[in-house]
Backbone as a ProteinNet text record, in pm:
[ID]
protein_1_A
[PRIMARY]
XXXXXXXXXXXXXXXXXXXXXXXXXXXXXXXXXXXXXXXXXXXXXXXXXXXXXXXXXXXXXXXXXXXXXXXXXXXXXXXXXXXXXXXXXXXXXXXXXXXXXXXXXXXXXXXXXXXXXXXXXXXXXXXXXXXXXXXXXXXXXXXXXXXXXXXXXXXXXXXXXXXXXXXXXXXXX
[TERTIARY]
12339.3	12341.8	12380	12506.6	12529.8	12433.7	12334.2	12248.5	12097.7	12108.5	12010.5	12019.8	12158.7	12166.4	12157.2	12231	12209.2	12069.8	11984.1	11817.9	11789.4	11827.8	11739.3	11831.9	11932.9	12039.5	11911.4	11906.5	11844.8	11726.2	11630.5	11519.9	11497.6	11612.5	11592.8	11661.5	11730	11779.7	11633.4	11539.7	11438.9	11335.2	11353.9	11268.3	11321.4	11418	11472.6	11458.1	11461.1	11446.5	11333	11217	11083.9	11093.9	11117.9	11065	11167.1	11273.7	11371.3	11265.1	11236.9	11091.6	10971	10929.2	10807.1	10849.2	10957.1	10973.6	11036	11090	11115.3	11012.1	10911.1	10782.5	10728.7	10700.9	10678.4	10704.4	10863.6	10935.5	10907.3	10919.4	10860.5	10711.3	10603.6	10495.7	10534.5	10610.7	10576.1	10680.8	10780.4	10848.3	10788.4	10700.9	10579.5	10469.1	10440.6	10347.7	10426.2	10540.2	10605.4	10620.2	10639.9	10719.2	10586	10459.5	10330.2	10271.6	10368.8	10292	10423	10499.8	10632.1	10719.9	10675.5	10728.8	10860.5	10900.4	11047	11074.9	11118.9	11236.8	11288.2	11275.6	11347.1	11497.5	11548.2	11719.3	11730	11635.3	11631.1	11571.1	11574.5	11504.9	11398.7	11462.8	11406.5	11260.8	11305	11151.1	11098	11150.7	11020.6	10965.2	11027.9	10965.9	10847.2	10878.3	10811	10660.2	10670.6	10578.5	10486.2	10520	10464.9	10355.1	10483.3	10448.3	10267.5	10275.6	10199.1	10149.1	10214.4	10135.9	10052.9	9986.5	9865.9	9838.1	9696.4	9719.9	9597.2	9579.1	9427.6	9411.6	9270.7	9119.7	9116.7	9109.1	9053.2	8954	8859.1	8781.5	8776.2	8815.4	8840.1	8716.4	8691.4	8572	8566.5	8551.5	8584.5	8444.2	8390.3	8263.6	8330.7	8249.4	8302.8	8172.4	8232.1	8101	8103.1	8012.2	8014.6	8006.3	8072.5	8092.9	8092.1	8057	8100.9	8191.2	8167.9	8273	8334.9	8334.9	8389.7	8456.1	8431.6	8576	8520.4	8534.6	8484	8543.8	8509.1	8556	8591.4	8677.7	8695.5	8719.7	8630.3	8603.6	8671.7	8785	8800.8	8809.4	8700.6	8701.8	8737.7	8831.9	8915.7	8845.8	8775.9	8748.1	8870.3	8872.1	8951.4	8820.8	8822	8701.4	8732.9	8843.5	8968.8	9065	9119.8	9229.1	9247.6	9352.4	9344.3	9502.9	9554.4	9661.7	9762.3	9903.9	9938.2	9969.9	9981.7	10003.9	9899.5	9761.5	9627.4	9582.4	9618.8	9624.3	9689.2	9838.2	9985.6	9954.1	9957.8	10028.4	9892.8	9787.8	9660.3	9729.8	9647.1	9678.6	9642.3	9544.8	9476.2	9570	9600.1	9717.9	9854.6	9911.8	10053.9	10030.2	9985.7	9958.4	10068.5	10209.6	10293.7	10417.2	10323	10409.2	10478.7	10620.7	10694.1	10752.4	10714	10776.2	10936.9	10968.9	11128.3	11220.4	11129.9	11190.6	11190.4	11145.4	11095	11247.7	11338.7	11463.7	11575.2	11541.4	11635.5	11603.6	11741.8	11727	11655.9	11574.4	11534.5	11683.8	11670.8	11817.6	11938.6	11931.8	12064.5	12052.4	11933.6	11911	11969	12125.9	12170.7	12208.6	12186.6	12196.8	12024.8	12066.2	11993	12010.9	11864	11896.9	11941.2	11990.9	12059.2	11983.1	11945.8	11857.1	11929.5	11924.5	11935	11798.5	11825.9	11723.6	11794.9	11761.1	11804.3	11713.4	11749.7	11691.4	11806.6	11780.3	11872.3	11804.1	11939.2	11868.5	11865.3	11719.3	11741.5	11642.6	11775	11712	11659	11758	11687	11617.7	11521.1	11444.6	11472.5	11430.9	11526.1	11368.5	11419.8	11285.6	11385.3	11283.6	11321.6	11333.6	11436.3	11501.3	11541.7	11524	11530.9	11600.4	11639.6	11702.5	11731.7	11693.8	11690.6	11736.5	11875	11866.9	11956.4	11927.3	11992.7	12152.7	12207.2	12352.6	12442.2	12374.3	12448.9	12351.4	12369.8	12277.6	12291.5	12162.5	12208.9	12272.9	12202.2	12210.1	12367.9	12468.9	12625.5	12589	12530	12501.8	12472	12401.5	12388.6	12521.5	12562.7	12625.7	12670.3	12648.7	12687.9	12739.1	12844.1	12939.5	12901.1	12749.4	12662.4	12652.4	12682.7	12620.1	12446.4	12396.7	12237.7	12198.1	12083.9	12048.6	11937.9	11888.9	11785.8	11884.7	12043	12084.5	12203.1	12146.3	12223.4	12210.7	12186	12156.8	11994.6	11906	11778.9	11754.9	11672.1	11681.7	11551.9	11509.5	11428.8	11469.9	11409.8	11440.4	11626.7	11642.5	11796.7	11815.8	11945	11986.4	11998.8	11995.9	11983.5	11896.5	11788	11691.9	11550.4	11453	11332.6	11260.6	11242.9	11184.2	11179.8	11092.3	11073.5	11069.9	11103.6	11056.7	11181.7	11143.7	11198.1	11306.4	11400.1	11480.9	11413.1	11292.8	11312.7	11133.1	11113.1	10966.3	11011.2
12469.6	12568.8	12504.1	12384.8	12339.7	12252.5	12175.6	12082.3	12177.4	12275.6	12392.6	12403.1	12467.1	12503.4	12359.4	12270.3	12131.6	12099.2	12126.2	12076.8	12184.3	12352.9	12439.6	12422.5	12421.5	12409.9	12206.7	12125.3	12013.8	12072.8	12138.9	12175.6	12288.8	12379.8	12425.8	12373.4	12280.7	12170.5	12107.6	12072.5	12004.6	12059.2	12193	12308.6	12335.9	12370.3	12424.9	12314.2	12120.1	12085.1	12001.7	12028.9	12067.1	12123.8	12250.8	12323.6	12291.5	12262.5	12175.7	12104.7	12005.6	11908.8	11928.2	11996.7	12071.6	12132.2	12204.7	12322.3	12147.2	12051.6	11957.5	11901.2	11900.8	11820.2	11905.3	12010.5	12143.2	12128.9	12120.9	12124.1	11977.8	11867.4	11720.3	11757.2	11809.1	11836.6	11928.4	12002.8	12110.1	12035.9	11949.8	11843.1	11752.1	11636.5	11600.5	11646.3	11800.6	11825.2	11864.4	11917.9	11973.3	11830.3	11722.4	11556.6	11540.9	11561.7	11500.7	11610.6	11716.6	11850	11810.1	11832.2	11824.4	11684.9	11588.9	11452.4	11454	11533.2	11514.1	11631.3	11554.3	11673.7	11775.8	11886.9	11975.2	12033.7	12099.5	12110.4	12263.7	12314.6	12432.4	12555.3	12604.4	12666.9	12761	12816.1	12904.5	12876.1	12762.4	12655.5	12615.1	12590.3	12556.6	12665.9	12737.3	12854.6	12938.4	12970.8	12966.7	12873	12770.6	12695	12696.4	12690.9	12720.2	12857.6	12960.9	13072.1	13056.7	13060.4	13084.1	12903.5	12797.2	12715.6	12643	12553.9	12527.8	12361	12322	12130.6	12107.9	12039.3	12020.7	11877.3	11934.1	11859.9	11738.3	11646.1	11519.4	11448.6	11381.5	11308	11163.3	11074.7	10938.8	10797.1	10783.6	10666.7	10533.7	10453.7	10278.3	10255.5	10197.1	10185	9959.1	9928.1	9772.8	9688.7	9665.7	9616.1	9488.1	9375.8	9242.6	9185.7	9066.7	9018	8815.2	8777.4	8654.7	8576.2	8448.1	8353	8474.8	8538.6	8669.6	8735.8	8779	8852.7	9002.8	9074.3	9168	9310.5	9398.2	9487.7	9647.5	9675.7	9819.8	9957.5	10042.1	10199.3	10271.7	10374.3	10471.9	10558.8	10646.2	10793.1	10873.1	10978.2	11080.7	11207.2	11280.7	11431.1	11549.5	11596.9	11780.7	11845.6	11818.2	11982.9	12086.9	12103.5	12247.5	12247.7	12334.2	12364.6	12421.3	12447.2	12548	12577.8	12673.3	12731.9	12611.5	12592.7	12518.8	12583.6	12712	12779.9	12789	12782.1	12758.8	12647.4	12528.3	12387.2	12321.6	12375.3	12276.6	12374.7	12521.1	12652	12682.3	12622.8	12726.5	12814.4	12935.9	13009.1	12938.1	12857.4	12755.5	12689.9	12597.9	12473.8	12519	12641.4	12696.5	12872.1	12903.8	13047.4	13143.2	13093.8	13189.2	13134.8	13064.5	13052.9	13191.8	13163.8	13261.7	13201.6	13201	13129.6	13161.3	13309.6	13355.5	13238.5	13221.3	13176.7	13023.7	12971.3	12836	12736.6	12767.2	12683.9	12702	12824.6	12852.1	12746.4	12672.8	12648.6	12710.2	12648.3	12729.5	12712	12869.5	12832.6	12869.3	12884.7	12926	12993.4	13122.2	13225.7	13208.8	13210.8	13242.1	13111.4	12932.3	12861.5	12803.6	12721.2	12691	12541.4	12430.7	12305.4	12287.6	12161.2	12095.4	12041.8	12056.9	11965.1	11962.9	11802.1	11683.6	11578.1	11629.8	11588.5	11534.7	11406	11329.5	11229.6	11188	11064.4	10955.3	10831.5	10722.7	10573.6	10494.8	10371.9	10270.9	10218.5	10133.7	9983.8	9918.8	9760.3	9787.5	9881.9	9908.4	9995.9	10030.2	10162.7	10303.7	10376.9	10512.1	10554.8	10633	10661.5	10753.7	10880.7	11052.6	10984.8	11074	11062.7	11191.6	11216.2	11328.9	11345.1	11382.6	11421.6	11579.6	11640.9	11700.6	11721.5	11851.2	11768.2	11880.1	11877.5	11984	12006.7	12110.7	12072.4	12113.7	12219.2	12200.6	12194	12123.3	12026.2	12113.1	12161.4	12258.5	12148.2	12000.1	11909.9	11889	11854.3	11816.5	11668.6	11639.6	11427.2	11385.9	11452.3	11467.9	11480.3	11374.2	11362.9	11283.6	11315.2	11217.6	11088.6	11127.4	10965.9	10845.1	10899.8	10836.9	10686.8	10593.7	10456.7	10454.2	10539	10483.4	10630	10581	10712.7	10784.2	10777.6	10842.2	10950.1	10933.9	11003.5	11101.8	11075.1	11162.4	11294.3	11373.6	11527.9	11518	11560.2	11567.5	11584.6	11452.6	11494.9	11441.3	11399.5	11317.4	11291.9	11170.1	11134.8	11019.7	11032	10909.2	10986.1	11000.6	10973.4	10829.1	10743.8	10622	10546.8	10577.1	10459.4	10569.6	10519.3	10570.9	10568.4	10726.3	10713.3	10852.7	10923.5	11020.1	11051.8	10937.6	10935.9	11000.1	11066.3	11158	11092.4	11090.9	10964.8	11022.6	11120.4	11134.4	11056.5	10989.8	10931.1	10763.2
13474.9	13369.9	13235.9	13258.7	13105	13064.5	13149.5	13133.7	13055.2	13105.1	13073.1	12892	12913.7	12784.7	12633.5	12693.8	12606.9	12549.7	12645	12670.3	12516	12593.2	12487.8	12318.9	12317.8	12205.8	12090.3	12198.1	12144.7	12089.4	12159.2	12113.7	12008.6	11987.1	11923.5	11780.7	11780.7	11675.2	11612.3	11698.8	11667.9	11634.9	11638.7	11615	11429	11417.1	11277.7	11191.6	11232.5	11169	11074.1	11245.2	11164	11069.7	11061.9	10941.3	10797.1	10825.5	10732.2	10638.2	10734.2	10647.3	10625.1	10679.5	10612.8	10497.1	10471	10336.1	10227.1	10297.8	10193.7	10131.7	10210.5	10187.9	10118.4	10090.2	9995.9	9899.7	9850.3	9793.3	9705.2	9742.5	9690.6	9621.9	9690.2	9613.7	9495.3	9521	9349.9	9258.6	9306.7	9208.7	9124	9207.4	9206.5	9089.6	9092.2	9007.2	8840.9	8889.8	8810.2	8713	8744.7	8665.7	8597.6	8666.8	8618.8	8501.3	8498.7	8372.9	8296.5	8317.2	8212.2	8191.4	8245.9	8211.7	8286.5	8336.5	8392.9	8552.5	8664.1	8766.4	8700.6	8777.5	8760.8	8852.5	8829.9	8869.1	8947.2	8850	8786.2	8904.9	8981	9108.5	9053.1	8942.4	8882.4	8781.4	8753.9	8678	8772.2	8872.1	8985.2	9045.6	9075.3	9138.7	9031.3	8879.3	8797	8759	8801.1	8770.2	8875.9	9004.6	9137.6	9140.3	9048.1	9035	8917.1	8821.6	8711	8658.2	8695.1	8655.6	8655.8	8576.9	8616.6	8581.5	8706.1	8730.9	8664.1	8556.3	8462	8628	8620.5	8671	8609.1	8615.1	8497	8619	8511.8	8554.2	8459.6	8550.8	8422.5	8505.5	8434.7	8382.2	8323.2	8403.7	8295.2	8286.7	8172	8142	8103.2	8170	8181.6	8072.8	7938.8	7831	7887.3	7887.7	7932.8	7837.1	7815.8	7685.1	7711.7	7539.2	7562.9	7650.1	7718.9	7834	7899.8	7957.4	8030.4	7981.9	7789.8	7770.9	7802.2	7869.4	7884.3	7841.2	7832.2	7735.7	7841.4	7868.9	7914.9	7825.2	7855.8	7776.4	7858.6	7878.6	7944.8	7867.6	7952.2	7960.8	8002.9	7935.9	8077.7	8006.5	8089.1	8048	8126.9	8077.7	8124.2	8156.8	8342.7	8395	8389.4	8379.3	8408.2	8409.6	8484.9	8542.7	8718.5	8732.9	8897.1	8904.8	8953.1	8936.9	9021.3	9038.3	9123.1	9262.3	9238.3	9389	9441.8	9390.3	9474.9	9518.7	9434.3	9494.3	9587.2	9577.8	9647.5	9834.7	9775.2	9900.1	9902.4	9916.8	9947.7	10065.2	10088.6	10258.1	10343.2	10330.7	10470.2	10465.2	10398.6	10446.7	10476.8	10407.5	10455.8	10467.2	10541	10594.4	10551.4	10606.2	10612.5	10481	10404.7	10258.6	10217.5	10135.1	10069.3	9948.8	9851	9768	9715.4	9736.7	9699.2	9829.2	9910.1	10029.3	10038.6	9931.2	9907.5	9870.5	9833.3	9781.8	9916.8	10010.5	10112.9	10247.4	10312.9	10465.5	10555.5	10618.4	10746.8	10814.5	10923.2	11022.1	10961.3	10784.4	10732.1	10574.1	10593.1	10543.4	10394.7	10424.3	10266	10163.9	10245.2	10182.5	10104.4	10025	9914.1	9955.3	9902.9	9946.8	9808.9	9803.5	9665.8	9612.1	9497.1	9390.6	9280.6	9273.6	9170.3	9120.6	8944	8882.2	8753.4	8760.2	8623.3	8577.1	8424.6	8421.1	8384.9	8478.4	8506.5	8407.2	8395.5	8315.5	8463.4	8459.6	8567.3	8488.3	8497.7	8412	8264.2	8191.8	8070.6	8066.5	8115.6	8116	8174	8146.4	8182	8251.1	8373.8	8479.8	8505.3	8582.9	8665.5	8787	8818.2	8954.4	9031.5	9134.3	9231.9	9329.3	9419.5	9539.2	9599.2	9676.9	9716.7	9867.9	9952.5	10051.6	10105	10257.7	10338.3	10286.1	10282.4	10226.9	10350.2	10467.1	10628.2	10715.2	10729.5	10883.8	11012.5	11055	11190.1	11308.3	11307.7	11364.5	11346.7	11420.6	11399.8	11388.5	11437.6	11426.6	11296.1	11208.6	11071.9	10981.2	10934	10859.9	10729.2	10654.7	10461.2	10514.7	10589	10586.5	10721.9	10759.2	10886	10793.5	10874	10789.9	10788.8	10900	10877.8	10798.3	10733.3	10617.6	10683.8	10849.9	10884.4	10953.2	11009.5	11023.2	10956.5	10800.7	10712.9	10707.1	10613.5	10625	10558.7	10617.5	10544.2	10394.9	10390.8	10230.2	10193.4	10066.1	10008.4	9879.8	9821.3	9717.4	9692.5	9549.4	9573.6	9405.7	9413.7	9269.4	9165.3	9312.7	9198.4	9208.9	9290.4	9316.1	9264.4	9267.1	9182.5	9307.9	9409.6	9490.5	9534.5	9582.7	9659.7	9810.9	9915.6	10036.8	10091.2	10179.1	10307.9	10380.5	10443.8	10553.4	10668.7	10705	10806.1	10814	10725.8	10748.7	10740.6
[MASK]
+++++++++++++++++++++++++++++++++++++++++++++++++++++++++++++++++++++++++++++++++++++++++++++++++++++++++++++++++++++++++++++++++++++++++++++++++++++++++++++++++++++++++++++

């Protein structure tokens, strides 16, 4: 019976934290689009959810036209046209790719209803240059093995991204 319950208690750990990373991986894409329209992370739940909401990802189509020139100096033309636009909630959340999208529901834990994940958005000087930086990241772990003060970072609390390093990747990829 206690071996029973361990088994379903594991699986359903591994169940909640699927969806943990899926809604992070969500969450990284509309960050993602959000840095590439506005030059910078957002902090802000309410600007992301907004932008998700009503904003929109221009189309480009870009073009190198390669002139050939004297002893090989050769010459590059780029062309970038604007085809459009397309909303970002029709691009990122189509219904085909996330069916049972909610966007009010988009900043909340799966597994813990009334928490919110943590987002951190800055820009850092790294070697002189100042670059956006992100992090985003479970703030209670349904998992108890999950913990901040874990020396290995695949078994920290789910997150993506670093406050100090210039990176977006997952610990759980």
């Amino acid at each position: 019976m206690r071996i029973d319950s361990k088994i379903q208690e594991d699986k359903n750990i591994a169940r909640i934290e699927q969806q943990i990373i899926q809604k992070l991986k969500m969450i990284r894409d509309a960050e993602t689009a959000y840095q590439a329209i506005h030059g910078q992370y957002t902090s802000d739940w309410n600007k992301l959810i907004s932008f998700i909401d009503t904003g929109k990802i221009f189309i480009i189509q870009r073009k190198e036209i390669v002139i050939p020139g004297p002893y090989g100096r050769d010459s590059i033309y780029r062309q970038i046209d604007t085809l459009g636009t397309v909303s970002v909630r029709d691009s990122l959340f189509s219904e085909r790719k996330y069916p049972n999208f909610n966007l009010e529901r988009l900043p909340y834990i799966p597994g813990k209803p009334d928490k919110k994940f943590e987002i951190f958005a800055d820009v850092i000087d790294r070697n002189g240059i100042e670059v956006d930086v992100i992090e985003v990241r479970d703030v209670d772990p349904i998992n108890p093995l999950r913990d901040e003060k874990n020396p290995s970072f695949n078994r920290k609390p789910l997150r993506f991204g670093s406050r100090t390093e210039v990176t977006t990747s997952g610990n759980w990829e």
